[in-house]
C-alpha positions in Angstrom: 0.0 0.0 0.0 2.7 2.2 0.3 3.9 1.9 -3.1 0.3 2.7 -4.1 0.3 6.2 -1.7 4.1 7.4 -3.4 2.9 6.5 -6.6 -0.6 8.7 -5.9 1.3 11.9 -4.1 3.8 12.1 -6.9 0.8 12.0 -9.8 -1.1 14.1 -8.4 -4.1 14.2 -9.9 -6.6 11.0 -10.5 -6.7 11.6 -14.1 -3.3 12.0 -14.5 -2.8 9.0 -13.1 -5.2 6.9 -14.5 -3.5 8.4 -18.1 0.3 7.6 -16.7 -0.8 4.0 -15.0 -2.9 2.5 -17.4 -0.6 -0.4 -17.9 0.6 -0.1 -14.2 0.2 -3.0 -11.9 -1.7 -0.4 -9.6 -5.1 -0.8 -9.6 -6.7 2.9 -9.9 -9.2 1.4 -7.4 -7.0 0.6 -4.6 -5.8 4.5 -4.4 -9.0 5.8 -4.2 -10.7 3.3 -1.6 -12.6 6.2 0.0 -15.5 6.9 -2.2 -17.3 3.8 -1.8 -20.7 2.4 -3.5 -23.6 2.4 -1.7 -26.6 -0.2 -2.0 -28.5 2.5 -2.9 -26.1 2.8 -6.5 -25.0 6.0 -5.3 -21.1 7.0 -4.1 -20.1 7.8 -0.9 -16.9 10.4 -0.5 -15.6 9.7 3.1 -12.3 12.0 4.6 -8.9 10.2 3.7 -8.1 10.5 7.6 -9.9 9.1 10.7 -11.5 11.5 12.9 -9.3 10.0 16.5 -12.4 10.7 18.9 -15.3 8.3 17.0 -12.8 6.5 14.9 -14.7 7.1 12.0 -13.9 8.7 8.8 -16.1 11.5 8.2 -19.1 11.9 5.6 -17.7 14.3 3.0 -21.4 13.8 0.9 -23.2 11.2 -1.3 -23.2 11.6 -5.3 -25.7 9.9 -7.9 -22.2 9.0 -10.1 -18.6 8.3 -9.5 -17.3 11.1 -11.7 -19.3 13.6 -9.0 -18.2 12.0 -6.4 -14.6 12.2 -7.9 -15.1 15.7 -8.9 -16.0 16.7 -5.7 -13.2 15.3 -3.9 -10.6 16.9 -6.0 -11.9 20.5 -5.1 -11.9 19.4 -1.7 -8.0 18.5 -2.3 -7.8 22.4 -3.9 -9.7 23.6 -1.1 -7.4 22.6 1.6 -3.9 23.9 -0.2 -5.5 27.5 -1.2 
């Protein structure tokens, strides 16, 4: 997994990694493990970091697609460097 994380930090950007890693043993899947599928068909975006009281990552919203959901995440990413 921490091949996976080094690999992520120095891309950047999911789409620039998806481009770079297409034939990479990486699954583009096992990077982003925190916007999971929901019963429901819709995608859940959950913080990257535990909260340490509940030990629960936190709710970060629920999208109808994975492309929102993916969206979404990366201005969160912009929001918290600017």
């Amino acid at each position: 997994m921490r091949l996976v994380q080094i690999c992520f930090i120095s891309c950047n950007r999911f789409a620039r990694f998806r481009q770079r890693h297409r034939n990479c043993e990486l699954n583009y899947a096992e990077v982003n493990t925190m916007i999971r599928k929901l019963k429901s068909g819709e995608y859940r975006l959950y913080s990257r970091k535990k909260d340490p009281k509940t030990g629960k990552r936190k709710n970060l919203g629920t999208f109808k697609s994975r492309e929102a959901a993916e969206k979404h995440e990366r201005e969160v990413q912009y929001f918290k460097r600017h």
